[in-house]
N, C-alpha and C positions, 0 to 999 in steps of 0.2 A: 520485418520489425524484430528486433532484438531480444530475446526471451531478458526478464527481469527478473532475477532470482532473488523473493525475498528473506532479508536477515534476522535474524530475533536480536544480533549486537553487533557491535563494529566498534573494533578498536584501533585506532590511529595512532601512530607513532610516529612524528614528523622529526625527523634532524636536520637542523638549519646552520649553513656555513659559511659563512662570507666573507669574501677577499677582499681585502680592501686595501686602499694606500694613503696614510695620512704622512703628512708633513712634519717634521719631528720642531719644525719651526713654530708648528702651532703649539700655546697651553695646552697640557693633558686633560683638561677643565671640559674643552673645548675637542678636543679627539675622541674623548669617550662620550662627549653630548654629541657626536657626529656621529658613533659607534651606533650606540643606541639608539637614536634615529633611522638607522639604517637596517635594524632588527626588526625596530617596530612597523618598518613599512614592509618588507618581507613576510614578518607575520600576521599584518591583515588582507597582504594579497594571497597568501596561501589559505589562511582561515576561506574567505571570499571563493575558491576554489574548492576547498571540501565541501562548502556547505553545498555548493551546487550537485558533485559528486554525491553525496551521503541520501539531496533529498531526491535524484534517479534511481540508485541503486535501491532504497527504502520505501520505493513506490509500492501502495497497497497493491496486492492484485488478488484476484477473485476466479476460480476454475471454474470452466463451463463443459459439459457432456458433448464432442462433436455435434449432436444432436440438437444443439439448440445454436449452434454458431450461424448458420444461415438467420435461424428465425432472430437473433441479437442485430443480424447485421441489417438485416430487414426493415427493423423498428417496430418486427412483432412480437418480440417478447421485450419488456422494457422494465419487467420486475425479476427479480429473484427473491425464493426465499433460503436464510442460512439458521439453524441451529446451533451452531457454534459458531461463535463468534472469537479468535482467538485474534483477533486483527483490532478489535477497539474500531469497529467503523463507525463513522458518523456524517452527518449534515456536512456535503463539503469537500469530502474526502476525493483525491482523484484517485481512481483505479487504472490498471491494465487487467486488462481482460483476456485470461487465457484459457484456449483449446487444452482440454485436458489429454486429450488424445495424443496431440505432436508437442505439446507441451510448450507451444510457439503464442507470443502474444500477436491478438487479431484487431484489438480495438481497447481506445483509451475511452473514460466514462468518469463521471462524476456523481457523487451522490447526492439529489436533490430532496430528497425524502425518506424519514427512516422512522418505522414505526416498530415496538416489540411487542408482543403477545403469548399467552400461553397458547398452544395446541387448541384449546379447548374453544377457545374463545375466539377463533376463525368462522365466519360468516359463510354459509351456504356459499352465498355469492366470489366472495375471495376464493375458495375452494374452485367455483367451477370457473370463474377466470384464470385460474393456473393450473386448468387440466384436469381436477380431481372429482368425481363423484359421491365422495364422504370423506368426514375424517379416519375411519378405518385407511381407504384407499391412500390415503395424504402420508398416511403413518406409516405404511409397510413401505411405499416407496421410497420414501428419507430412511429408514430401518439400514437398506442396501447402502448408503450413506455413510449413516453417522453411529448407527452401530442399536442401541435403547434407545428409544424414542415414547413417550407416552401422554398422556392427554395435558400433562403437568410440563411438558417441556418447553421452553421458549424458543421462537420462532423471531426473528428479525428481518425485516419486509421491507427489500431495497426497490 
């Protein structure tokens, strides 16, 4: 699978040039309504082209610990949780899912559900469905992460 390296911007510069051969027997009326005709059909097959290009390249994706890439692949970890969110994810959204290890994407995913919370307000239960013992436990581990973390911080639950 293709590693998908995501952009923060893209910028496109298309130069379009076309040969053409009109008839000097035709009205100019009528050569430059053929001209332009002929522009406009090249730049909606190329538009039709970037867009496909722009929304591969621009595909979200989401790093995973070697460590959980078996259990993702498994369908026994089917949550994650992110404190930062610099991706704007939502309802919807397709991901590639990458090994942060080889830095190689493993599997594509969709987002079906997406809740936010502080810290604080994570349920025993959520806690011990995702491994953790406490919210102390929950917080030093993300620490190694994302750097400050504290009962105030928000949590996004894919």
């Amino acid at each position: 699978m293709p590693i998908v390296k995501r952009k923060t911007a893209q910028i496109v510069n298309i130069e379009m040039k076309v040969t053409y051969h009109v008839s000097t027997d035709i009205p100019v009326e009528e050569r430059e309504r053929r001209v332009a005709a002929a522009y406009a059909i090249l730049f909606e097959e190329t538009e039709k082209r970037m867009q496909g290009k722009q929304k591969n390249n621009l595909m979200k994706t989401l790093k995973f610990q070697h460590q959980f890439v078996k259990e993702i692949l498994k369908g026994k970890k089917i949550t994650t949780w992110r404190l930062s969110d610099d991706k704007n994810l939502k309802n919807r959204d397709e991901l590639e899912l990458i090994d942060a290890d080889s830095n190689k994407g493993f599997a594509k995913a969709v987002i079906t559900d997406i809740q936010e919370k502080k810290i604080k307000e994570l349920t025993d239960n959520e806690l011990k469905n995702h491994g953790y013992r406490s919210l102390g436990d929950m917080m030093d581990s993300h620490r190694g992460y994302y750097g400050t973390v504290n009962l105030e911080t928000k949590v996004k639950i894919l």
